[in-house]
N, C-alpha and C positions, 0 to 999 in steps of 0.2 A: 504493500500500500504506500509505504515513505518514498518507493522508487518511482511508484506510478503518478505521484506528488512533484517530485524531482524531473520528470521528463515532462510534466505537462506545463509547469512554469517556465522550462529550458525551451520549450516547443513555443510560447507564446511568446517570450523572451525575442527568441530567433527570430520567430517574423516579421514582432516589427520592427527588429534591426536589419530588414530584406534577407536574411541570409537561411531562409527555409519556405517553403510552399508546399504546398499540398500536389503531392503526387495521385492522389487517386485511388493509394493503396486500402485505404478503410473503403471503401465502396467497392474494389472489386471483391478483395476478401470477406468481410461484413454483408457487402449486398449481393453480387453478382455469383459467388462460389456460395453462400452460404443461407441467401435468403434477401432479403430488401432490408435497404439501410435510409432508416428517417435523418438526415441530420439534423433536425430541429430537435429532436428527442438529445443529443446530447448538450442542449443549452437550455433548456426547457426546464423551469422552476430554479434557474441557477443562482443558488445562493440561499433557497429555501428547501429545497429536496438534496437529498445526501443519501447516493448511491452506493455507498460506502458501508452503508448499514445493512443495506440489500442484497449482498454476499452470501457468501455462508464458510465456515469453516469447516476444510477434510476433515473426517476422522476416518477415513481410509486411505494405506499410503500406496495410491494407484489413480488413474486415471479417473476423472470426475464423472465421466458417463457410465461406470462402473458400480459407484455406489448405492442409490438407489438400488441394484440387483443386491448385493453385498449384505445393504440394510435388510431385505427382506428376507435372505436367508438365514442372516442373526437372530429376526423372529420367530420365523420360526423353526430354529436350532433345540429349541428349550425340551429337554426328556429324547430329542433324537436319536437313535446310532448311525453315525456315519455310515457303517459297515452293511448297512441293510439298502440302502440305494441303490436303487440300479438304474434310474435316470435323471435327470435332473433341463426340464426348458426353461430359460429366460426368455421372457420376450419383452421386449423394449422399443423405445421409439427408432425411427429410420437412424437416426445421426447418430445414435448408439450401436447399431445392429453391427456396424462391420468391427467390434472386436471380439471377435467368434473365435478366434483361434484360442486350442488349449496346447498348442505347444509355445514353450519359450529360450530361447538360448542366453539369455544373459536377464539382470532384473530391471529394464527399462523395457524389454516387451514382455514381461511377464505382470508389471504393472500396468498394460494397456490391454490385459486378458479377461474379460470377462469370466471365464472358466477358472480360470485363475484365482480373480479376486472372491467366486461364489464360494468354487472350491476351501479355499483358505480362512475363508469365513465360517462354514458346516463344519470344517478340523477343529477350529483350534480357536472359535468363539471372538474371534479378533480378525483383519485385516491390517496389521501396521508394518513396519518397517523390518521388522525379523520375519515377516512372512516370506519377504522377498531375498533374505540375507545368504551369504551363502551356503549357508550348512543347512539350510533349508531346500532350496529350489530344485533340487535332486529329489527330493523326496519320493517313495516310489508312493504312495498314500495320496500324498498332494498330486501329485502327476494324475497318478489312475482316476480319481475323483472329475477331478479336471477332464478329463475324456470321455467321460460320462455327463457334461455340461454342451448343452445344443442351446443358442445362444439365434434367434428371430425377432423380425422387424413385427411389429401388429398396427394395424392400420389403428385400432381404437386409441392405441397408448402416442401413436405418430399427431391423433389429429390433436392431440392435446398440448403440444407445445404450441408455442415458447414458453407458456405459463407455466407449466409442468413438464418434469423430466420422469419421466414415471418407468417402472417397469414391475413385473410381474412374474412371481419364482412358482415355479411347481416342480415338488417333489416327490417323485413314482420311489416305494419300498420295495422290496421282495416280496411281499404277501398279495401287491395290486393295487394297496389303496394310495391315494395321492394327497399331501399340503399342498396348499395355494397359499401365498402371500402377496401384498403389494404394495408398494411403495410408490407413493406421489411423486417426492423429490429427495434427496438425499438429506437423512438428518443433518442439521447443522443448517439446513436453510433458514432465512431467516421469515420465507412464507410458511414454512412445515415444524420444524423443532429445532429454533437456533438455540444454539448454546449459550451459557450466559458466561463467566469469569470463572467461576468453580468447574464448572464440566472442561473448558480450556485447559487449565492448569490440571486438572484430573489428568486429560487424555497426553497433556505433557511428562507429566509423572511417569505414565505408563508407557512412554515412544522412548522416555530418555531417564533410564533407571540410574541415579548416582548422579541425576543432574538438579537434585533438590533446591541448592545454595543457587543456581545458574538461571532456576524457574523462578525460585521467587524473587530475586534481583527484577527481572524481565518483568514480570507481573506488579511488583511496586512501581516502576518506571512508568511502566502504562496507565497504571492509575495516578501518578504526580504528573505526568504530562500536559494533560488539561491544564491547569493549576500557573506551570510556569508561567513570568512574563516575557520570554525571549528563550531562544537556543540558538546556539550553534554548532555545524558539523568538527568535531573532533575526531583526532587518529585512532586508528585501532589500539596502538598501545595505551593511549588515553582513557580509551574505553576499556582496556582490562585493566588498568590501573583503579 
């Protein structure tokens, strides 16, 4: 967020010193590849509305069109055995559907795996950062799980964006019968269940074990921040000083 703060002062900065213009690139990317881009929507309530609240914070360490599946398999995980699965459909909106693959060769496509992140979520009740580490990713459990994960575009869950990123978990046992769960948007959204300060530092605790002294430094900061009358950019070493 402080960088995306940082480019947009340096962005308006530049132009009207002439020494930047608008290539075009938010419109093709934004509109032309991805959908229709308003630019009035990005000035629109400016200085009154703060989009900045309207985020949502990961609590999955994988690709964002991921968690909504993720989330729904944490639900309904509760009294499961892995072991009794024998199929597992995601289906999810169009712009999520192509991370279908359950193989991965390293931990940057294994977090753009839907199979992956469902997989690793039914295991081991979590999604974070050791799911993808290396003593993990080999896993034969996580692997086979994973290949058992079929991963579909559905028109219903498609028609409901932009507002919703939604997707939809069904899980087939060995005896026939099947879970359904479903997820709107990824918890942590700030339309579905944003987090507040406590669940943040919670899920910090849990991504960064023996980083207590390092969390709550961080966490005081952000709440004196408001507060100062001034800052400015200091060195790294400043900073761990």
């Amino acid at each position: 967020m402080g960088a995306s703060n940082v480019s947009g002062l340096a962005a308006a900065r530049m132009a009207a010193a002439g020494v930047a213009r608008n290539t075009g690139t938010a419109a093709l990317s934004l509109g032309t590849l991805l959908g229709e881009l308003d630019t009035a929507e990005l000035t629109g309530g400016l200085g009154e509305r703060w989009d900045v609240t309207r985020g949502y914070f990961k609590r999955h360490a994988s690709c964002s069109f991921t968690h909504p599946a993720a989330d729904a398999a944490l639900d309904l995980r509760a009294g499961l055995d892995p072991s009794r699965i024998t199929s597992v459909l995601v289906e999810t909106h169009a712009l999520g559907a192509g991370l279908a693959s359950a193989e991965w060769d390293n931990r940057l496509s294994a977090m753009f795996s839907t199979p992956f992140a469902v997989a690793a979520a039914l295991l081991d009740g979590r999604s974070g950062p050791g799911a993808s580490g290396p003593g993990r990713l080999g896993d034969p459990d996580l692997r086979g799980l994973a290949r058992r994960v079929r991963v579909a575009a559905a028109d219903d869950l498609t028609a409901r964006l932009p507002d919703e990123r939604p997707a939809r978990v069904t899980v087939v046992l060995d005896d026939g019968s099947a879970i359904v769960r479903e997820a709107p948007n990824p918890v942590g959204d700030a339309d579905h269940h944003p987090l507040d300060e406590r669940d943040v530092v919670r899920l910090l605790h849990r991504w960064l074990p023996g980083g207590s002294a390092l969390i709550g430094r961080a966490a005081g900061f952000a709440r004196d921040l408001p507060t100062l009358r001034r800052v400015e950019l200091r060195g790294l070493a400043d900073l761990e000083n």
